[in-house]
C-alpha positions as CSV (number, residue, x, y, z in Angstrom):
1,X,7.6,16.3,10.0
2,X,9.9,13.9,8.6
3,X,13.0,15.5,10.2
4,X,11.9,13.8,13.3
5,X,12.4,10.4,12.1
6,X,16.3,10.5,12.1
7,X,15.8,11.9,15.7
8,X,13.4,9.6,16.9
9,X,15.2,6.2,15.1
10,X,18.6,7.6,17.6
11,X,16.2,8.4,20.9
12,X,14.6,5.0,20.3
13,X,17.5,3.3,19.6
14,X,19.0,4.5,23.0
15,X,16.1,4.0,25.2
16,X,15.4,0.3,24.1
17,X,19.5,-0.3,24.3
18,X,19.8,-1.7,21.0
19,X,23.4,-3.1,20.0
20,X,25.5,-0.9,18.1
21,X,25.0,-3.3,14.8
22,X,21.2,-2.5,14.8
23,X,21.4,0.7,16.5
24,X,23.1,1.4,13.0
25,X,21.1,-0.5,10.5
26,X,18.4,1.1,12.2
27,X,19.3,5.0,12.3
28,X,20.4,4.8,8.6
29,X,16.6,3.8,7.5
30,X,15.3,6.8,9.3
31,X,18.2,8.9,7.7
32,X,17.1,7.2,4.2
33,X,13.2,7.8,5.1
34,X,14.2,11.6,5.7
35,X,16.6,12.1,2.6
36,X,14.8,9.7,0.0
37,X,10.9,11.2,0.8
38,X,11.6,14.6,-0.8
39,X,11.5,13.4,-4.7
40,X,7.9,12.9,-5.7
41,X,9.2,10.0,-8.4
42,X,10.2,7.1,-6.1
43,X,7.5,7.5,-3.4
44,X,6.3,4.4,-3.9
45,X,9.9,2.4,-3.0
46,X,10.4,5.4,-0.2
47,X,7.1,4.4,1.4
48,X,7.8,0.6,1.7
49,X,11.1,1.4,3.0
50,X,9.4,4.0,5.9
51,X,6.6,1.1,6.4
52,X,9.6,-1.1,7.3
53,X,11.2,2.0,9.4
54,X,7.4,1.9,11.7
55,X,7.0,-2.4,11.6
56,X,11.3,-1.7,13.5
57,X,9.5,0.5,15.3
58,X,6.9,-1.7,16.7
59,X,8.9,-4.5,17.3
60,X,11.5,-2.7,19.4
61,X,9.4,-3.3,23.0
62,X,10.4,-7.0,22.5
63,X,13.7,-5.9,22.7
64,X,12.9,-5.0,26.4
65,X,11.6,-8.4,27.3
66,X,13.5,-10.7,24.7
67,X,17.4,-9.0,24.4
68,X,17.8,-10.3,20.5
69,X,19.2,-7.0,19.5
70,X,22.1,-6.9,21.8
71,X,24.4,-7.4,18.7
């Protein structure tokens, strides 16, 4: 299930036209999400970093209306 996250980070990222900056920033958290999840030792630091993989995830519609991430 978690392989989709890399995949759905680049389909969002191209469907709310994100600049390349945060297209970036925004890909290489669901990369890290993907890689980091499989050791059972940090979850705790790999959760908080896939909680702030969904709040981007959430606040990319604003994008739509209010073009801040155009850089």
């Amino acid at each position: 299930m978690l392989c989709v996250l890399p995949l759905l980070s680049f389909a969002l990222t191209s469907f709310w036209s994100l600049g390349p900056l945060c297209s970036i920033f925004f890909v290489s958290i669901g990369f890290g999400v993907y890689f980091l999840f499989r050791d059972e030792i940090c979850d705790q630091s790999n959760y908080r970093l896939y909680n702030i993989w969904l709040m981007g995830v959430h606040l990319l519609p604003a994008n739509g209306r209010f073009p801040v991430l155009a850089w």
